[in-house]
C-alpha positions as YAML, in Angstrom:
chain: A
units: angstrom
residues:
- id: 1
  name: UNK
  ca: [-17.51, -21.17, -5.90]
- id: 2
  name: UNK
  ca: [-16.25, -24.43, -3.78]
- id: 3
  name: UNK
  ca: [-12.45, -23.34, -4.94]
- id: 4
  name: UNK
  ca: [-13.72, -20.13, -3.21]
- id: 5
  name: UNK
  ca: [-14.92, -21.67, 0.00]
- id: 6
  name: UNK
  ca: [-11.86, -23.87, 0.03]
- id: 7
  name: UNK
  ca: [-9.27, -21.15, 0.15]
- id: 8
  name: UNK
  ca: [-11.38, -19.01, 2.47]
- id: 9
  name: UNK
  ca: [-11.33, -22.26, 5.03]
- id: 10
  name: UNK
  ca: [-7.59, -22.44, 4.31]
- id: 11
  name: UNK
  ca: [-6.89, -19.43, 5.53]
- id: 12
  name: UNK
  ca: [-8.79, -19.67, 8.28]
- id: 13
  name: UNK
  ca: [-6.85, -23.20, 9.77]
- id: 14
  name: UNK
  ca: [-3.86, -22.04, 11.36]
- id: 15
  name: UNK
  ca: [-4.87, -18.79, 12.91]
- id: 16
  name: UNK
  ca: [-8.58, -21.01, 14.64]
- id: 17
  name: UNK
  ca: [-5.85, -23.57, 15.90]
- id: 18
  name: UNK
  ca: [-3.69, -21.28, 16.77]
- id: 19
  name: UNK
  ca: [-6.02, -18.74, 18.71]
- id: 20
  name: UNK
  ca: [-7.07, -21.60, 21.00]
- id: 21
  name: UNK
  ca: [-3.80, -22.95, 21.87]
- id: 22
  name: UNK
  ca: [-2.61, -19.95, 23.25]
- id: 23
  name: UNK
  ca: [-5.92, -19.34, 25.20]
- id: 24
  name: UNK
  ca: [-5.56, -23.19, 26.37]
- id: 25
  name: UNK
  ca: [-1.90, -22.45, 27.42]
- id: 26
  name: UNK
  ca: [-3.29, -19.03, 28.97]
- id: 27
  name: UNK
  ca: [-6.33, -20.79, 30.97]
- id: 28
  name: UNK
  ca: [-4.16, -23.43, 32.19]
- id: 29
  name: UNK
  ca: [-1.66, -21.01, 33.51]
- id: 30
  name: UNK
  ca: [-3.94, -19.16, 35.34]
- id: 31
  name: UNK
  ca: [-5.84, -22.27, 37.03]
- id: 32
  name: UNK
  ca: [-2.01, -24.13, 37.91]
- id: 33
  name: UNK
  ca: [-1.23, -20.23, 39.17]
- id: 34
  name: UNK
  ca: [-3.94, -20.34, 41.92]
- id: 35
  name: UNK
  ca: [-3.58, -24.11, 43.09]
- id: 36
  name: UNK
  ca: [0.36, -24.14, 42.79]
- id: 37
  name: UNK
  ca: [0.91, -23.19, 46.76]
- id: 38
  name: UNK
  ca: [-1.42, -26.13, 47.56]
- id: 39
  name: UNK
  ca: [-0.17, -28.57, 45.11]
- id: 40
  name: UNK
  ca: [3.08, -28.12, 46.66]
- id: 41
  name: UNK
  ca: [2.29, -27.71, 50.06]
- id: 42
  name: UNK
  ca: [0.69, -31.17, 49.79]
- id: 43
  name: UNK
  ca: [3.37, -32.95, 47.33]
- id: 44
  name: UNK
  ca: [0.78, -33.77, 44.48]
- id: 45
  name: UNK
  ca: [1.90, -36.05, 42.18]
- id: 46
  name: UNK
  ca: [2.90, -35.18, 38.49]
- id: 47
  name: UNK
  ca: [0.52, -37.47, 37.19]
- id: 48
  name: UNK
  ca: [-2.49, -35.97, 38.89]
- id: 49
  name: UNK
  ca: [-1.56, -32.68, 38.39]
- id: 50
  name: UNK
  ca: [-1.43, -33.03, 34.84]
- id: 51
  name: UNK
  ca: [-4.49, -35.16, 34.72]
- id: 52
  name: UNK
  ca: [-6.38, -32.37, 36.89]
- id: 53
  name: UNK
  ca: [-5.20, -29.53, 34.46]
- id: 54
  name: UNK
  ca: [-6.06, -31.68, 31.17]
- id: 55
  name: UNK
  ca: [-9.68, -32.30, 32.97]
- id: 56
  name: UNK
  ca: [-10.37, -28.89, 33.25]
- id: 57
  name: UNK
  ca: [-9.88, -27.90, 29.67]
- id: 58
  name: UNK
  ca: [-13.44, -28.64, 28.95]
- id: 59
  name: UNK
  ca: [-14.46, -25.94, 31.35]
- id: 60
  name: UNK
  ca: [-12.83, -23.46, 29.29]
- id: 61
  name: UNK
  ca: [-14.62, -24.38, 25.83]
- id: 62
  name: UNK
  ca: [-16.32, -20.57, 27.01]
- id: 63
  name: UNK
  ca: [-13.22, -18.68, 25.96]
- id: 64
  name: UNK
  ca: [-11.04, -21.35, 23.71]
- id: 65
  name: UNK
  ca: [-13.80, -21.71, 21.37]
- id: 66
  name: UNK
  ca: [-14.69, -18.16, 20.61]
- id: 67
  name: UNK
  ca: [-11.35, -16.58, 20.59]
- id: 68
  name: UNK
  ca: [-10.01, -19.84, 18.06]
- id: 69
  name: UNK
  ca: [-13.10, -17.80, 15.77]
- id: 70
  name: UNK
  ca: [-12.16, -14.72, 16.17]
- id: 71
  name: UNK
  ca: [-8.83, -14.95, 15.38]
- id: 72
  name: UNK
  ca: [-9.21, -17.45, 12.76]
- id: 73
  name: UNK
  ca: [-11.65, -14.86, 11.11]
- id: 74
  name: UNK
  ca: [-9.64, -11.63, 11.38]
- id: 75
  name: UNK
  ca: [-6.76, -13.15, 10.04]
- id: 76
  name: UNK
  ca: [-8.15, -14.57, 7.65]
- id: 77
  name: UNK
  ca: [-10.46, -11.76, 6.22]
- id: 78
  name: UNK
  ca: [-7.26, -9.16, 6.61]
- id: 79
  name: UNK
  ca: [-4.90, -11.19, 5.19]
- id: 80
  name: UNK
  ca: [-6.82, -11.60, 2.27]
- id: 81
  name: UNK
  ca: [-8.43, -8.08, 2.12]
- id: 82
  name: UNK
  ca: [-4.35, -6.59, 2.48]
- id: 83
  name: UNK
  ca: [-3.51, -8.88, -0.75]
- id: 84
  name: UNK
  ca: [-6.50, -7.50, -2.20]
- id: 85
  name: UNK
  ca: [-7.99, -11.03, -3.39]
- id: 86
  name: UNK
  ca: [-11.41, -10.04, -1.67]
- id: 87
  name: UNK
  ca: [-11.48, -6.82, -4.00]
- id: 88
  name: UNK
  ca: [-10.87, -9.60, -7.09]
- id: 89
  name: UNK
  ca: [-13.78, -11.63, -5.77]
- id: 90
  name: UNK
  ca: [-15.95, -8.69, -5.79]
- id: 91
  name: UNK
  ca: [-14.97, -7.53, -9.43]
- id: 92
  name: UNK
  ca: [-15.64, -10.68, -10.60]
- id: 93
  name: UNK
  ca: [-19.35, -10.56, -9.26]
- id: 94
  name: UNK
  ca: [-18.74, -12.44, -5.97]
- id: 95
  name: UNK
  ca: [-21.40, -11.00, -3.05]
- id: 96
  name: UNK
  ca: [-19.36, -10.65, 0.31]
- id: 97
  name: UNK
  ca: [-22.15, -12.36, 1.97]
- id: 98
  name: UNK
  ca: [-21.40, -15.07, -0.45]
- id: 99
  name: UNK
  ca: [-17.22, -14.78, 0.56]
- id: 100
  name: UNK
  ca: [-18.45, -14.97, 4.03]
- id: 101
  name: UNK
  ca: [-19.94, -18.24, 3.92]
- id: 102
  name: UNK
  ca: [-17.38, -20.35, 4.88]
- id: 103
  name: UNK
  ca: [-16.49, -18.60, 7.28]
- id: 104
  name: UNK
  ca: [-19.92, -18.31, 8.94]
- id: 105
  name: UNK
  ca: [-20.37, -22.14, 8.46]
- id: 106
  name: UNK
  ca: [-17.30, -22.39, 10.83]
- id: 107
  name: UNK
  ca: [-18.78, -19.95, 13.14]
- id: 108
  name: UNK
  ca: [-22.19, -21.73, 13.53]
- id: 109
  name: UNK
  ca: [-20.40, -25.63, 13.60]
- id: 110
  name: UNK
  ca: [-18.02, -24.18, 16.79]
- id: 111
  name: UNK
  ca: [-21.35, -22.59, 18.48]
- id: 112
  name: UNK
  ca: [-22.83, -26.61, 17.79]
- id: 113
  name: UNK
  ca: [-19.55, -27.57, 18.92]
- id: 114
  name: UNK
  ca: [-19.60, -25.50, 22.26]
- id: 115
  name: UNK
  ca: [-22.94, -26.53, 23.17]
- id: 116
  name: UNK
  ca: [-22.05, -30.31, 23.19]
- id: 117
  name: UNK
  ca: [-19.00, -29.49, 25.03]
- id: 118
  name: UNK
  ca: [-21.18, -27.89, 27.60]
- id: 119
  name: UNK
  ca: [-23.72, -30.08, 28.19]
- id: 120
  name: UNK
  ca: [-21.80, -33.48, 27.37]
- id: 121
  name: UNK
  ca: [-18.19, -33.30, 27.86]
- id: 122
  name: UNK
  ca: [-17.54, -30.48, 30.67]
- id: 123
  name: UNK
  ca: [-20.09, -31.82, 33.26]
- id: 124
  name: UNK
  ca: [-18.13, -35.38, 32.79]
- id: 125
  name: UNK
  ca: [-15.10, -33.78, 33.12]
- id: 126
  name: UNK
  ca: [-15.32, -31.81, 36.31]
- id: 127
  name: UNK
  ca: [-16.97, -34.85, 38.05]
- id: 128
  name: UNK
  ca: [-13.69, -36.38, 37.35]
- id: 129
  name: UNK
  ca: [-11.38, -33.79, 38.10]
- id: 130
  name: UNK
  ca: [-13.07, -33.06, 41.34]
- id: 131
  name: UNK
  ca: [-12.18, -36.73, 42.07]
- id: 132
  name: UNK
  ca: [-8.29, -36.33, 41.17]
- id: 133
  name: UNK
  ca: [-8.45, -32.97, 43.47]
- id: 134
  name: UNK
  ca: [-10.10, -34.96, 46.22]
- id: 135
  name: UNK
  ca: [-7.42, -37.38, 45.93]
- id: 136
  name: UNK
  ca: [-4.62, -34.65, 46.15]
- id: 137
  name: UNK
  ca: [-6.27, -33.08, 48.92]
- id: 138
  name: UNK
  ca: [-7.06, -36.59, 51.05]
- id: 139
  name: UNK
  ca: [-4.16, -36.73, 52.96]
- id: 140
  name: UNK
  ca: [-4.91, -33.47, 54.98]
- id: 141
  name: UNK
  ca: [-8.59, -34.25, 54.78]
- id: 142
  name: UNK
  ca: [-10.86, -33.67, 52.09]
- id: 143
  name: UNK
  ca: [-12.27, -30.38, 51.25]
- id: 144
  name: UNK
  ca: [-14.92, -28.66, 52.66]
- id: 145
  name: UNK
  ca: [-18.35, -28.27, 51.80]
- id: 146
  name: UNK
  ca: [-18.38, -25.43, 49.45]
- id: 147
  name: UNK
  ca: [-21.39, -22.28, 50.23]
- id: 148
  name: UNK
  ca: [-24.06, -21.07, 47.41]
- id: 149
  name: UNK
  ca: [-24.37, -24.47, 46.12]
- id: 150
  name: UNK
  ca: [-27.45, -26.58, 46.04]
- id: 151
  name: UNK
  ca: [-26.21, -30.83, 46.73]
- id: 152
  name: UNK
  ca: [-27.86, -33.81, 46.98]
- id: 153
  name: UNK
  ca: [-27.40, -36.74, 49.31]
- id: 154
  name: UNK
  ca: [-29.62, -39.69, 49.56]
- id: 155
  name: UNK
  ca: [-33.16, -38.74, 50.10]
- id: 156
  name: UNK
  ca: [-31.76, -34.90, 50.45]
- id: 157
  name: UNK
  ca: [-31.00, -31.68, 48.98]
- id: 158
  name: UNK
  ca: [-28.96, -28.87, 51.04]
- id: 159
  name: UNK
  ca: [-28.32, -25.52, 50.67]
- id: 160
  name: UNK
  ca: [-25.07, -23.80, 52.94]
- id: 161
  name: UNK
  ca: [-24.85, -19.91, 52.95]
- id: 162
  name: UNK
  ca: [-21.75, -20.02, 54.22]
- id: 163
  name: UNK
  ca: [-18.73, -22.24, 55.69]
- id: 164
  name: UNK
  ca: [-16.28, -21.64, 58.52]
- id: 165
  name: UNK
  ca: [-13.87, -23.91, 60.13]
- id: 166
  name: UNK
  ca: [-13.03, -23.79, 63.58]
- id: 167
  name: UNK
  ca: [-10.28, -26.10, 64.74]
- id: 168
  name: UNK
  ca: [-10.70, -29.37, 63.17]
- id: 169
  name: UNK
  ca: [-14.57, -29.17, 62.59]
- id: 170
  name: UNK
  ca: [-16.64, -28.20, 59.82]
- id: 171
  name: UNK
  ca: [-19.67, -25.29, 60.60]
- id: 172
  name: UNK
  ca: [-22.50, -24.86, 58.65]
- id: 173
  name: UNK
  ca: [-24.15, -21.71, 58.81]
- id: 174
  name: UNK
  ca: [-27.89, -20.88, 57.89]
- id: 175
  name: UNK
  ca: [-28.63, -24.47, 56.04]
- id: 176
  name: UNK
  ca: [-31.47, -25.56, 54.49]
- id: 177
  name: UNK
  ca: [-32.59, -28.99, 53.95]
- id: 178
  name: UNK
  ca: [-34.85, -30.33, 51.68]
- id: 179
  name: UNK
  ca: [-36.16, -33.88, 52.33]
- id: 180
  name: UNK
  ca: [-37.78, -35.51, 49.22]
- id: 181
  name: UNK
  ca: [-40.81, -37.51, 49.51]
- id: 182
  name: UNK
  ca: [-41.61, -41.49, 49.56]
- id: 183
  name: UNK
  ca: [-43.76, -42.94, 48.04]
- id: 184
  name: UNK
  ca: [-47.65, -40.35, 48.36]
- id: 185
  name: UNK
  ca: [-46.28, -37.97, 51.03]
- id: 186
  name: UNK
  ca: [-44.95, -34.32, 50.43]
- id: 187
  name: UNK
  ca: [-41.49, -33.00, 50.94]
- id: 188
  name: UNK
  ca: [-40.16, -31.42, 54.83]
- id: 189
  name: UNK
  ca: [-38.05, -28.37, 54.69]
- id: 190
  name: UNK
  ca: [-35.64, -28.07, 57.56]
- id: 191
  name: UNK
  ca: [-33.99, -24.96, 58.03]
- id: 192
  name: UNK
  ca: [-31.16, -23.84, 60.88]
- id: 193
  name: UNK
  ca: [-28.74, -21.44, 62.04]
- id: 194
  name: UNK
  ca: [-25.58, -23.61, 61.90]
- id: 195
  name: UNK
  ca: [-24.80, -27.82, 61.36]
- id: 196
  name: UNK
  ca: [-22.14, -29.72, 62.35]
- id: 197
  name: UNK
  ca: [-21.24, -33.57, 62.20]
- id: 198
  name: UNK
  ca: [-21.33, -36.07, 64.61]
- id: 199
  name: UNK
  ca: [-19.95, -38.95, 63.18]
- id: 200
  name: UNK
  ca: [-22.42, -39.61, 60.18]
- id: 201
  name: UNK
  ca: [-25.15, -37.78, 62.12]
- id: 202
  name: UNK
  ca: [-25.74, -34.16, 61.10]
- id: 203
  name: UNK
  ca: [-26.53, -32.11, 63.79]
- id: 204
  name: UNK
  ca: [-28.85, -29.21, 63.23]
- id: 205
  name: UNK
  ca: [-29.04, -26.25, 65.44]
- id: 206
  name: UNK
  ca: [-31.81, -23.37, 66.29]
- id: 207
  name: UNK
  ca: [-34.44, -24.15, 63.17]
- id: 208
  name: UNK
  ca: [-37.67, -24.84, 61.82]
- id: 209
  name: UNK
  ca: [-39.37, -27.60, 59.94]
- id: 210
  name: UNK
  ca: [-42.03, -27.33, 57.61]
- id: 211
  name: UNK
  ca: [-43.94, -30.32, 56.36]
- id: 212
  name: UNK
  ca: [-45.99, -30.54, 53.90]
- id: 213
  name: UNK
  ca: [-49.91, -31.79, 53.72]
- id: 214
  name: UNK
  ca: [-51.56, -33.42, 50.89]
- id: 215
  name: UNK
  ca: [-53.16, -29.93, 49.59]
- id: 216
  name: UNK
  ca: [-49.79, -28.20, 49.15]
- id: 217
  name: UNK
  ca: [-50.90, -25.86, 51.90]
- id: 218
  name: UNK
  ca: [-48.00, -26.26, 55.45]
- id: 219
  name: UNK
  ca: [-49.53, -29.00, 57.36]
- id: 220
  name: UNK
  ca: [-47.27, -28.48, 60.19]
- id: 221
  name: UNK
  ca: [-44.46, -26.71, 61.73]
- id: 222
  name: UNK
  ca: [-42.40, -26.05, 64.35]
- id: 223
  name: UNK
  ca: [-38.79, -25.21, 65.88]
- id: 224
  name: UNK
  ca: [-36.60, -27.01, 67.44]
- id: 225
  name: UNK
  ca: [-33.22, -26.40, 69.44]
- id: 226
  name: UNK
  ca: [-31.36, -29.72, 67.74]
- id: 227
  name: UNK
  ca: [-32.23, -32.35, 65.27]
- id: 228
  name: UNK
  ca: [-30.56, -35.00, 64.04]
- id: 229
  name: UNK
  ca: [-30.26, -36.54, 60.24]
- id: 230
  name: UNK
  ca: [-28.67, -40.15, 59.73]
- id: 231
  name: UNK
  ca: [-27.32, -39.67, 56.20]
- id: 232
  name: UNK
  ca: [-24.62, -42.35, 56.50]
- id: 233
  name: UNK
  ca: [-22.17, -40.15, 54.95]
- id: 234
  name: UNK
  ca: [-19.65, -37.58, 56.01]
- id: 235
  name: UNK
  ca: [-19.99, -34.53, 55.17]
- id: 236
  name: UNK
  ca: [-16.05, -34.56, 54.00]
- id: 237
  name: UNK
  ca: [-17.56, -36.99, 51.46]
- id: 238
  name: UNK
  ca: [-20.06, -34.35, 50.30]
- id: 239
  name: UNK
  ca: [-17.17, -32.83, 47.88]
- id: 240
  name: UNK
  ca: [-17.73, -35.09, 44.28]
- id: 241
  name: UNK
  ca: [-21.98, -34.40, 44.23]
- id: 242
  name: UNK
  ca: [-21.76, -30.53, 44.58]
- id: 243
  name: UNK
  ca: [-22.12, -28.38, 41.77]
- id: 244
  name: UNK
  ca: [-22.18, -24.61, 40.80]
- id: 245
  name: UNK
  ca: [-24.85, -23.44, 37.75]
- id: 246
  name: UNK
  ca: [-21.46, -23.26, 35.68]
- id: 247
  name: UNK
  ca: [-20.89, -27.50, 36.63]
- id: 248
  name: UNK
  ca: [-24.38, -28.01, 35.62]
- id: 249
  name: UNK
  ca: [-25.67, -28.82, 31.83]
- id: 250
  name: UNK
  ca: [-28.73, -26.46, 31.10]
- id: 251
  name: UNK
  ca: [-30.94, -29.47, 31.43]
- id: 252
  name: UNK
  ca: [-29.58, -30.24, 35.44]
- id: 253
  name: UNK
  ca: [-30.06, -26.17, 35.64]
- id: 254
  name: UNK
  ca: [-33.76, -25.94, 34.51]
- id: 255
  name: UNK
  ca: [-34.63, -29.12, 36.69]
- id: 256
  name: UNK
  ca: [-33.45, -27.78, 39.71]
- id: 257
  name: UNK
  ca: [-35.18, -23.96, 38.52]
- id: 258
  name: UNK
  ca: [-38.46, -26.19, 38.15]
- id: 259
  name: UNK
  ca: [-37.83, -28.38, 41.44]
- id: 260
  name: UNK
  ca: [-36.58, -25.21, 44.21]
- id: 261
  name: UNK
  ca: [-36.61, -22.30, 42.23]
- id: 262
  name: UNK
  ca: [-40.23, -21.00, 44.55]
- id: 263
  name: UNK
  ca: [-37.71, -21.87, 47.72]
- id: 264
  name: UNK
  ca: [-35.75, -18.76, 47.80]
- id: 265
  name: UNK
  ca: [-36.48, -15.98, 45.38]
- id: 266
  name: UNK
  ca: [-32.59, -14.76, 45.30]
- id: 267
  name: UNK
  ca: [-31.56, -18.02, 44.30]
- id: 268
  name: UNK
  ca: [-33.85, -18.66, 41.81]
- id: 269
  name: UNK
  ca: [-33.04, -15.72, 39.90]
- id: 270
  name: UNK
  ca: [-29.44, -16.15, 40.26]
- id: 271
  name: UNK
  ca: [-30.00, -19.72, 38.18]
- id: 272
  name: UNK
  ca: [-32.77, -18.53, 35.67]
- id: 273
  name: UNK
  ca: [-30.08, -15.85, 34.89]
- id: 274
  name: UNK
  ca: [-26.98, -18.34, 34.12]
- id: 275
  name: UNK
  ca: [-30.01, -21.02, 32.83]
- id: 276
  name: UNK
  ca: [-30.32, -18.22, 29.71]
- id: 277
  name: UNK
  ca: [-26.88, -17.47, 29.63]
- id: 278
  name: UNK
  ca: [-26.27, -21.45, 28.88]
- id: 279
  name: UNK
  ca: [-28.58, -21.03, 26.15]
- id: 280
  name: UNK
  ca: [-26.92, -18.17, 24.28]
- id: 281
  name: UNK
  ca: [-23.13, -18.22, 25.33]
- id: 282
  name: UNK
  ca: [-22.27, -21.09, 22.60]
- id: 283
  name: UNK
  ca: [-23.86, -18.84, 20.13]
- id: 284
  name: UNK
  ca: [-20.42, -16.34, 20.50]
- id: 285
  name: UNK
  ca: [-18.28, -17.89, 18.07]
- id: 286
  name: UNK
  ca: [-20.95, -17.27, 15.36]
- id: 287
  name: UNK
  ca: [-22.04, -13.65, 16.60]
- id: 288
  name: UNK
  ca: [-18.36, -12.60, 16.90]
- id: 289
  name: UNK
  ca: [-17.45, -13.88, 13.61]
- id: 290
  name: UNK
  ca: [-20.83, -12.20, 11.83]
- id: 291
  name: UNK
  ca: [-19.54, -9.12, 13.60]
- id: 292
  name: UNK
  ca: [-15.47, -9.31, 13.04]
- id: 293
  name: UNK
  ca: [-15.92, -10.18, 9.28]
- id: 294
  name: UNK
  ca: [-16.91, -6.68, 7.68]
- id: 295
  name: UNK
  ca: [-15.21, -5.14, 10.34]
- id: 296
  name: UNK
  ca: [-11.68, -6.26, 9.06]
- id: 297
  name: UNK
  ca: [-13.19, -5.89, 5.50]
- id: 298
  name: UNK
  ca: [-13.26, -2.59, 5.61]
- id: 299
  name: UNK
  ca: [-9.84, -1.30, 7.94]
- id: 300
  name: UNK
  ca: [-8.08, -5.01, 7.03]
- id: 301
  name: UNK
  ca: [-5.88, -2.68, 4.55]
- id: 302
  name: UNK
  ca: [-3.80, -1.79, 7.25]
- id: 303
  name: UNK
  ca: [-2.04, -4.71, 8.40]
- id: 304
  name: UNK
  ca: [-2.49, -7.98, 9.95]
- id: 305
  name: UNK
  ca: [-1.73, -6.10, 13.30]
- id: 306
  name: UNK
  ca: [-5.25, -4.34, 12.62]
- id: 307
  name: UNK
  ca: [-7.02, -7.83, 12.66]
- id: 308
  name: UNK
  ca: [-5.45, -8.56, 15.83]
- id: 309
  name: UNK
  ca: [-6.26, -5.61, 17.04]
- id: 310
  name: UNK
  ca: [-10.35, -5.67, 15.85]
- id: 311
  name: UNK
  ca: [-10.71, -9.04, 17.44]
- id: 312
  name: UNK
  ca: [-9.75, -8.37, 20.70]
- id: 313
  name: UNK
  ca: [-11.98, -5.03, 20.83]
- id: 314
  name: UNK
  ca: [-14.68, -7.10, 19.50]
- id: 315
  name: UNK
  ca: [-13.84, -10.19, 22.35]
- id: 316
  name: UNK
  ca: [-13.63, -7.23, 24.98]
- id: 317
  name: UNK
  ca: [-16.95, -5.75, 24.24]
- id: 318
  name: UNK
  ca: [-18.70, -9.45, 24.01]
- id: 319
  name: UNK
  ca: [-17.49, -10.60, 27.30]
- id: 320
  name: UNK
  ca: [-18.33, -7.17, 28.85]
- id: 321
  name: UNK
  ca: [-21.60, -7.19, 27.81]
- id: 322
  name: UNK
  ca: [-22.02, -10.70, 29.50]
- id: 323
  name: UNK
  ca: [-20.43, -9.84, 32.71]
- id: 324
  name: UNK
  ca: [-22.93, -7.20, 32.67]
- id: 325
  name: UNK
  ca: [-25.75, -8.68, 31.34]
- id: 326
  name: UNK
  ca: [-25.25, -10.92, 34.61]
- id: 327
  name: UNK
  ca: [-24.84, -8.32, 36.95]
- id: 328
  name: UNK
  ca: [-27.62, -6.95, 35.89]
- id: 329
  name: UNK
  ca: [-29.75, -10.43, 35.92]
- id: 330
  name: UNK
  ca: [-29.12, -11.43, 39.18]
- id: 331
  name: UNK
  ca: [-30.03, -7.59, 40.65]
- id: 332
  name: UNK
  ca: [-33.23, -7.90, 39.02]
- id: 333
  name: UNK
  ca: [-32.74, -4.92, 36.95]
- id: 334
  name: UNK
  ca: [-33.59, -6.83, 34.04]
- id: 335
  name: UNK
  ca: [-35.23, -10.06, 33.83]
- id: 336
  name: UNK
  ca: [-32.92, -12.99, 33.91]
- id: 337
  name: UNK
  ca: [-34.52, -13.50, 29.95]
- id: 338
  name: UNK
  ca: [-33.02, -10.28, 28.48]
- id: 339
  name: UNK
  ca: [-30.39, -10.38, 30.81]
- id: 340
  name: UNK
  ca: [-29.47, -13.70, 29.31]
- id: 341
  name: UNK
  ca: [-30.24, -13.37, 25.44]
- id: 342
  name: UNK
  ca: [-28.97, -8.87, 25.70]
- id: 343
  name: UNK
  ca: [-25.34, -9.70, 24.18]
- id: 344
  name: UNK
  ca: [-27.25, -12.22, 20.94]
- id: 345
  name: UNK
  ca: [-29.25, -9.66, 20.16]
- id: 346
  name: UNK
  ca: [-26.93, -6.92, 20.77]
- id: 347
  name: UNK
  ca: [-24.04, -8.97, 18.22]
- id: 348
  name: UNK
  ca: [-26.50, -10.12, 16.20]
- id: 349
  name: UNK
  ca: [-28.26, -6.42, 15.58]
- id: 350
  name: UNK
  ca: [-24.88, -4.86, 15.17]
- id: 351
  name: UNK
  ca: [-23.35, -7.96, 12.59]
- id: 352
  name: UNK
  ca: [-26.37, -7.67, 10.60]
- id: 353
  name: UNK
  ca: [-26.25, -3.71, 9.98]
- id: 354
  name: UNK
  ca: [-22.44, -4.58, 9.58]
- id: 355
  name: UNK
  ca: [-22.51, -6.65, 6.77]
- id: 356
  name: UNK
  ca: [-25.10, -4.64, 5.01]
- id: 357
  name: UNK
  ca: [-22.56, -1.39, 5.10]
- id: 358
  name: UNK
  ca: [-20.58, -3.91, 3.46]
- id: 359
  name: UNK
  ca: [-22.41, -5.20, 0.38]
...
């Protein structure tokens, strides 16, 4: 049986390496496509371009990993169904469930493998990309404080809806701020209409404030016209400590869902949604594989073309399924659970009735 799970692995080698260097090459393309005008507008370096692009492979591990699977597998499992040498297996008393072993293995150590590169590698290496795109970017003055995304700063957290620029300033519009407490008290919440900066001092226009009494319960509150918060810091220098749900590790995700997610219902459902999603995405290159297998078992015959051709439809569907699994999370047509975990049991329901056709 090893010489069995040997040549199975074999086979499997060039096409995995080969699946994710072209979607590497393809991802890379596509990210140097949208910053090329401002790369070149601002005469960015070689060296930091190419250190930017090579930082944000990690990012990708979403679409390298699982396509390097799929293609790995239906190559694999066509190439040797065409030659017939999984019909010899069989007559000699070989289970295709026991063929597929390897191959499965492979599937499940790449799922293990995305989930590190998700929460240990990606979230390192956006920090550091966003600090090579900061430097490409300081000449003109740094970016600007990106909306939808919850950021800390000192004893802070913000929230920006959205951000406009008018002439050389920076507008915030409908902020919210959430002031951690010291030591026994309880946290403020400051929102406002807009924000702008006066020197370090943030400047907060036509809000509230909310603090906090011992009970939970508001203790007091009140608007004001203008206040003013000292953070020390620019908010140009904001850029490196913001980050989307898809910047986050699912750990950072479910401590901010546990810390703000009763703040703002929209919000919180929005990051309970991708917080599942985290979970079950790195299972893909083991679902698609559990899937692809029989599939190419049974129509391999025709080609290596048709292996091509069955992982792609297969990729298609998967992603679809996700994209719409999200869509329909963050409507609240489906709990952000099912919403989450709908294409693992979907793959995993359709790869098990799969493989028992094929036996």
């Amino acid at each position: 049986m090893r010489i069995i799970d040997r040549y199975a692995l074999k086979e499997m080698v060039v096409p995995t390496l080969a699946g994710m260097l072209v979607v590497v090459i393809l991802m890379l393309g596509n990210s140097l496509y949208y910053l090329i005008t401002d790369l070149v507008h601002l005469q960015a370096r070689v060296v930091d371009v190419a250190q930017l692009l090579l930082l944000k492979v990690p990012s990708f591990a979403w679409m390298i990993l699982p396509s390097g699977a799929l293609f790995g597998c239906a190559l694999a499992v066509t190439r040797l169904a065409r030659d017939s040498e999984l019909t010899m297996m069989r007559m000699a008393g070989v289970s295709v469930r026991r063929i597929f072993v390897p191959i499965f293995v492979v599937g499940i150590t790449l799922s293990a493998a995305h989930y590190l590169v998700q929460e240990k590698v990606s979230p390192w290496a956006e920090t550091r990309s966003k600090r090579v795109l900061n430097r490409i970017y300081r000449s003109p003055g740094a970016p600007p404080i990106r909306p939808n995304v919850f950021f800390n700063l000192d004893n802070y957290w913000f929230y920006v809806q959205r951000v406009e620029r008018e002439g050389k300033n920076t507008v915030l519009r409908k902020v919210m701020v959430y002031e951690l407490p010291v030591g026994e008290e309880f946290p403020s919440i400051y929102t406002a209409e807009t924000a702008v900066q006066d020197g370090n001092v943030w400047v907060l226009k036509n809000g509230t404030v909310h603090k906090t009494g011992r009970d939970g319960f508001t203790d007091y509150e009140a608007r004001f016209q203008e206040a003013r918060l000292d953070l020390r810091r620019s908010i140009a220098g904001l850029w490196e400590g913001q980050k989307t749900t898809e910047e986050m590790t699912a750990s950072e995700l479910g401590s901010q869902i546990e810390a703000f997610g009763s703040t703002n219902r929209e919000v919180s459902v929005d990051w309970r949604t991708n917080y599942h999603f985290k979970l079950s995405i790195p299972l893909s290159c083991f679902l698609i594989m559990l899937c692809v297998a029989p599939l190419c078992l049974r129509y391999g015959r025709t080609g290596g073309f048709m292996g091509v051709l069955i992982g792609i439809l297969v990729l298609a569907a998967y992603w679809n399924i996700i994209v719409f699994g999200k869509l329909l999370g963050t409507t609240e047509i489906l709990s952000p659970e099912v919403a989450g975990w709908s294409e693992v049991g979907i793959f995993a329901m359709a790869g098990i009735l799969l493989m028992w056709k094929a036996e």
